[in-house]
Every structure is written in structure tokens, then in C-alpha cells.
C-alpha positions in Angstrom: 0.0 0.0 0.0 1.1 3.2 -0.9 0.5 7.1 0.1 -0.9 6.9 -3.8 -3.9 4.5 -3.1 -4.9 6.6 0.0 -5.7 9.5 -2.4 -7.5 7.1 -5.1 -9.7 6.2 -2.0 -10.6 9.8 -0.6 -11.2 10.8 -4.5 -13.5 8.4 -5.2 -15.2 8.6 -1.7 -15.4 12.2 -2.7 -17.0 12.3 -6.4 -18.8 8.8 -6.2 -17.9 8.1 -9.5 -14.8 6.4 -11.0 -14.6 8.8 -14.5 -15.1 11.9 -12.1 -12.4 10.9 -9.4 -10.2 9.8 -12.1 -9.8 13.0 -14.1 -9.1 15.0 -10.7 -6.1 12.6 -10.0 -5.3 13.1 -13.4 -5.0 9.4 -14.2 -7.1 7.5 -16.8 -10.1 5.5 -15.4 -9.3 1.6 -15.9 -6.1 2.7 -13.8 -7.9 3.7 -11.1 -10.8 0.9 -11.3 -7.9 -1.2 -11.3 -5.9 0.0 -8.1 -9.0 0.3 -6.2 -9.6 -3.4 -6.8 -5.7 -4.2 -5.4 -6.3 -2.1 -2.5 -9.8 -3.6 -1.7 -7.8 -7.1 -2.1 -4.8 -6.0 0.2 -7.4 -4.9 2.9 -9.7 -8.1 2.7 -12.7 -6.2 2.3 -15.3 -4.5 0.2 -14.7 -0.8 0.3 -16.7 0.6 -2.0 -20.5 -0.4 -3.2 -20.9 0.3 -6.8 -24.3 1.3 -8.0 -26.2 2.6 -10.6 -26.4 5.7 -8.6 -22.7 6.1 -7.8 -20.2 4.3 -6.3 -20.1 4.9 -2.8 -18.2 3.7 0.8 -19.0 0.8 2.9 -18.9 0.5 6.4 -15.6 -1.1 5.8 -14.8 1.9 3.3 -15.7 4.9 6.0 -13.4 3.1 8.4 -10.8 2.8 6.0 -11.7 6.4 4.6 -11.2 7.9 8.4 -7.9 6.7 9.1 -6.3 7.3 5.7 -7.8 10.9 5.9 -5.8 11.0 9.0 -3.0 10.1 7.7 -2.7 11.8 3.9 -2.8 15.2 6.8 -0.1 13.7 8.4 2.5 13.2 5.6 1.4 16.4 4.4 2.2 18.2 8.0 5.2 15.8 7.6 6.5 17.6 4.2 5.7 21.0 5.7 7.2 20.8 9.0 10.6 19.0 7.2 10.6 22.1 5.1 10.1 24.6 7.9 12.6 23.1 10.0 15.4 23.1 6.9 14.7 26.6 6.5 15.3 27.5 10.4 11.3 29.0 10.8 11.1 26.0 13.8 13.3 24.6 16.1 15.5 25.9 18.9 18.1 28.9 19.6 20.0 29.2 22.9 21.6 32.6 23.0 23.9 33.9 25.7 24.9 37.5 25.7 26.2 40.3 28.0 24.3 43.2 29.0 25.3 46.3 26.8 24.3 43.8 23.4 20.8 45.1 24.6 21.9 48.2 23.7 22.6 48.1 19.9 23.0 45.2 18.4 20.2 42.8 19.5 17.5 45.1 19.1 18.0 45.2 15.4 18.7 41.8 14.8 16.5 39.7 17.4 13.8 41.8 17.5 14.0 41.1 13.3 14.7 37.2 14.1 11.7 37.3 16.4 9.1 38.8 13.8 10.3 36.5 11.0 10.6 33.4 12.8 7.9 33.2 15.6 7.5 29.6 16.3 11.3 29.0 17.1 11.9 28.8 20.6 14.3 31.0 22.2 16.3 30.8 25.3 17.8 34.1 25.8 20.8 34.3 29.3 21.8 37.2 30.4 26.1 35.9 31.0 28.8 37.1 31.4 31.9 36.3 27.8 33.7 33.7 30.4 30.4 32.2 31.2 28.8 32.2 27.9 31.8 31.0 26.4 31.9 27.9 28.8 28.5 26.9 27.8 29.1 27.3 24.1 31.8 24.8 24.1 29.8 22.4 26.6 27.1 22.3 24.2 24.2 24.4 26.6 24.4 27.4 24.0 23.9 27.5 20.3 25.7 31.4 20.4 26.9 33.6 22.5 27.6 37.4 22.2 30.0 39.0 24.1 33.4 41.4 25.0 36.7 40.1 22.9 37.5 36.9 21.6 36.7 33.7 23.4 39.9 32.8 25.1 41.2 29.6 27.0 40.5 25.7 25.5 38.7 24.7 23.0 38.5 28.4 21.8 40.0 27.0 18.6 36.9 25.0 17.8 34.8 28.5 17.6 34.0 30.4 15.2 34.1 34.6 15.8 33.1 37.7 14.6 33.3 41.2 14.8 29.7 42.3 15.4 30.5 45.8 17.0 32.8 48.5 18.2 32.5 51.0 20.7 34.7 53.2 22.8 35.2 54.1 26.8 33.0 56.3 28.6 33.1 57.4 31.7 29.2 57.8 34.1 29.0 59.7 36.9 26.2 60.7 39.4 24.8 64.1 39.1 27.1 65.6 42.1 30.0 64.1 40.6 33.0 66.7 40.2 33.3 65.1 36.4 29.9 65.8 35.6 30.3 69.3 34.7 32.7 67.9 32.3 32.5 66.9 28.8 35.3 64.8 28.9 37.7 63.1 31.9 41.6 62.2 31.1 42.9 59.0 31.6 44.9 60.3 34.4 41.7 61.6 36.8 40.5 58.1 36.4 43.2 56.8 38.3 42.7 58.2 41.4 38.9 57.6 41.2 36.7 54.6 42.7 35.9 53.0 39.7 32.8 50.9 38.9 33.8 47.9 36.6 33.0 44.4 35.2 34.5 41.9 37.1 38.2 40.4 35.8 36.8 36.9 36.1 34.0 37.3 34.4 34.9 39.5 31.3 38.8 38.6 31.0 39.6 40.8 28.0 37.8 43.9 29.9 40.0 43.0 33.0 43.3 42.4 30.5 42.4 46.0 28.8 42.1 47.8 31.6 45.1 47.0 33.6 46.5 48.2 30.5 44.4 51.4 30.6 46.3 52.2 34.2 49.3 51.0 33.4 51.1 47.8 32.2 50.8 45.0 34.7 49.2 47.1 37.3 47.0 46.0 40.2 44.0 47.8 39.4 42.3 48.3 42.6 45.7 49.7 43.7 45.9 52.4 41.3 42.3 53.7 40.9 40.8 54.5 44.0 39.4 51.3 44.8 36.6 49.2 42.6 33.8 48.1 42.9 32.6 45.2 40.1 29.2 45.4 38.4 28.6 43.4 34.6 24.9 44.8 34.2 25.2 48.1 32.2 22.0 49.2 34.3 24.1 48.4 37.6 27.0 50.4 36.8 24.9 53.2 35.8 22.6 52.9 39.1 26.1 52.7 41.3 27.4 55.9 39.3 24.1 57.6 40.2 24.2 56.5 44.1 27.6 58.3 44.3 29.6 55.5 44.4 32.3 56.0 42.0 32.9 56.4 38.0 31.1 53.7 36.4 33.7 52.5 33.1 31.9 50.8 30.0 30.8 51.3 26.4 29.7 54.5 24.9 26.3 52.6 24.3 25.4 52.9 27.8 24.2 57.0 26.5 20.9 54.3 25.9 20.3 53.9 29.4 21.7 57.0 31.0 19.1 58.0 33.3 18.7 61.8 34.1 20.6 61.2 37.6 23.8 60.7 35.8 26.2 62.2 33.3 28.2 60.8 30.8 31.6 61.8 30.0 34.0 60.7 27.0 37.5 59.8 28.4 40.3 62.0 26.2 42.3 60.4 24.5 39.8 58.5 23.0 40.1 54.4 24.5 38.8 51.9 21.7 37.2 48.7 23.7 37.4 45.4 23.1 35.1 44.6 20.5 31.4 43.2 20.3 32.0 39.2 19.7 29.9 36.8 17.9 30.9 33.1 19.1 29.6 29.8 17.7 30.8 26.3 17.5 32.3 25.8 14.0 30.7 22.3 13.1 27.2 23.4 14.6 24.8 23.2 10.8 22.0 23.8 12.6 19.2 25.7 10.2 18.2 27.9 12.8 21.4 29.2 14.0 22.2 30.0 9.8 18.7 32.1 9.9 20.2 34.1 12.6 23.4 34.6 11.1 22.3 35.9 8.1 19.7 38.5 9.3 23.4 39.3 11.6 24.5 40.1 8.5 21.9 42.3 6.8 21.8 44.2 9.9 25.5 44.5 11.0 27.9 46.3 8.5 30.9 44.2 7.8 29.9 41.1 9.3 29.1 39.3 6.0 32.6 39.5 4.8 34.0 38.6 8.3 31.6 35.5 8.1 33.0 35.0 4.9 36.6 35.1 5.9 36.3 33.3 8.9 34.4 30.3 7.7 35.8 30.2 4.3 39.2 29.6 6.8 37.9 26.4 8.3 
């Protein structure tokens, strides 16, 4: 029995006569007399009564009919959803991302992601790069977004982009001495509490600002004490409270709130960069949906896809 013989069945159940059903399955009408006959004789009973009047189901016939109903819907689902899932519109996407993405990049490209791809199932973490980076390589993540290149092992078996740049700022609360200021030198930051991501947790942050004070230095020792903070609404909220001078990405303007002031720092201190992270053997259809709306909506990043995977 084949898928084939189902729709002879529901046609001929459904014009009640063998010329009719035959010319909308496009198939001559002997044909069709004659595979209703093998089906009727693979089934061991009558299916159809044929009468003057028609030709029309038997008991044995609407039993028959139900079920292979049932299941011409089901192979048809079958087809659909096989095609769906190969084009990434269903299945599963486990993103991992810090904070200040929020801020510029996902909006554009999840909130886009979301709208053309509703019924795939998204687990969206809050982490920090270390974390996220972990769970990419242990399998719990399908991508993960965060600041500078995954380090450590199995960082080779990754694949990552450049998805964004941005440059140091300094937040301060509205009674701040800096927040009559434009801009703050690299110098009054070093004798100021600073509010910061924690080393641990974003290692290339941690690696650039001991830099930023001076090579090798201990950087609670030369600012004014620290205080750690990964959220981009936490630093800001310390910064407002008085605490210190809250360090991160010139994206953080987003969420200034109108307690606070923003300062650049002069010169001018590139971060690391925005960091797309995948695992390079991963061909799942959902994760390639992503990455190409990443790279109608981020300048650049289809080349740097380009380059990186044509590498591998």
C-alpha cells in the first residue's frame, strides 16, 4: 500500500464516480478501477459499493476512509514541517549575551529574528563572555555574544566575529566633580573609585584595563578602589548613588538615566570589541537564519563571516 492508493480512496469517496475521481487525480479510469480493486484485495474487504447511482463507501470503506484521511494530513504536516525546520522558521536557539548587546546590536537583529521566525523557541541568558563561552563549548548554548574573543580551551573550535565596536565612557552621578565635564583624562580616572566588570568574568575587559592604568598594574591599587558590576543598568545605578565612575561602552548614552552624566574619556580608548561566538561544526538551520539576518543588519559582518568560515 502506498500514500498513492490513499488519495485514489478519498477521491473516489469524494465524487462517487470512477470517471469523475479519475480525471481530478489526473489518471485514466481503468487505472484507477484497477488499483482500487488491489487495495480492496490487500485490505480483505469491500470498500466501496458500486451502483447505478454512484459508487459509494461501505462501512468497511468509511473506516478505511477515516484513518487514511488522518494520515494523507499527516504526511502532508510531515512535508511542511521537514521544510520549515530546513529553513530555520522551527526549532531551537539558545543565545547567551552580556548586558550592553541590549543596547545596539540585539534590538535590530532579534527583535527582526523574532518577527520573521515566531514559532522557534528561544532561550535568551543574560552571562557574562567567560560564562557564555563555557557553555558554548559544553554544548548548553547555540551562540553567544560577548566582549573580545573567546579565550582559553577549545576556543579554537569556535567560530568569531566582529559584530561591534565601541569606545570608553566614563558615568557619573549628578554631584560628581566630572559631571560638569565633557570629557575626563585618563589620568583623573586613576585616582577615582571605579565601577567595573569583574576580571573573572569578562577577562579581556579585566586584560584591557590594567593596561588602561598602566602595564601590569594591580588595578584596585591604582584607581581609588573598585567596585565590580557586569549589568550596564548596575553600573549606571552605582554611578548615580555616588559610588564612584562607572567605566563601559559609549552605548550605555541608551540607558543614562537623568541622575547621571556621561563623560567621554580623552584620549579617545577603543574597547574590546562586540564578539559573535559559535561552535564551527554546529549546521543547525536555525542558527544560519540568525546569522544571516546578523549580517543584513551589521555592516561588515558578512565578509568577516565570509573570511572566517571560508578559513575552516
Amino acid at each position: 500500500m502506498e500514500s498513492r492508493h490513499l488519495r485514489y480512496a478519498v477521491a473516489l469517496a469524494e465524487h462517487q464516480h470512477f470517471g469523475r475521481a479519475a480525471a481530478a487525480l489526473g489518471i485514466a479510469q481503468p487505472p484507477l478501477s484497477q488499483q482500487i480493486a488491489a487495495l480492496e484485495r490487500e485490505v480483505g474487504a469491500r470498500l466501496f459499493d458500486r451502483t447505478a447511482r454512484g459508487v459509494f463507501p461501505t462501512a468497511a470503506g468509511e473506516a478505511f476512509l477515516a484513518r487514511a484521511r488522518r494520515a494523507l494530513a499527516e504526511m502532508s504536516a510531515a512535508v511542511s514541517d521537514a521544510g520549515r525546520a530546513a529553513r530555520g522558521e522551527t526549532g531551537q536557539l539558545r543565545l547567551g549575551f552580556i548586558g550592553s548587546a541590549l543596547l545596539e546590536l540585539l534590538p535590530s537583529v532579534l527583535g527582526t529574528f523574532i518577527r520573521d521566525r515566531p514559532e522557534v523557541r528561544l532561550g535568551l541568558q543574560e552571562m557574562s563572555t567567560r560564562r557564555s563561552t563555557a557553555a558554548l563549548l559544553a554544548g548548553e548554548l547555540d551562540l553567544a555574544i560577548g566582549r573580545g574573543a573567546p579565550r582559553g580551551a577549545g576556543a579554537e573550535d569556535l567560530v568569531s566575529v566582529t559584530v561591534g565596536r565601541d569606545h570608553l565612557v566614563a558615568v557619573v552621578g549628578a554631584a560628581h566633580p566630572f559631571a560638569g565635564q565633557p570629557k575626563v583624562s585618563l589620568e583623573q580616572l586613576k585616582g577615582q573609585h571605579l565601577i567595573v566588570a569583574p576580571a573573572e568574568e569578562e577577562p579581556a575587559v579585566a586584560v584591557w584595563l590594567a593596561g588602561l592604568l598602566g602595564e601590569g598594574a594591580d588595578v584596585p591599587a591604582r584607581a581609588g578602589g573598585v567596585t565590580e558590576a557586569w549589568d550596564a543598568h548596575t553600573i549606571i545605578g552605582l554611578a548615580s548613588c555616588g559610588v564612584g565612575v562607572g567605566l563601559g561602552p559609549a552605548c550605555l548614552r541608551v540607558a543614562a538615566r537623568p541622575d547621571v552624566r556621561v563623560c567621554e574619556v580623552s584620549p579617545r580608548v577603543e574597547l574590546p570589541e562586540l564578539v559573535m561566538s559559535f561552535r564551527a561544526h554546529d549546521r543547525s538551520p536555525v542558527l544560519a537564519a540568525f546569522l544571516d539576518i546578523t549580517r543584513d543588519r551589521c555592516p561588515g559582518v558578512a565578509e568577516r563571516l565570509e573570511r572566517r568560515l571560508g578559513a575552516r
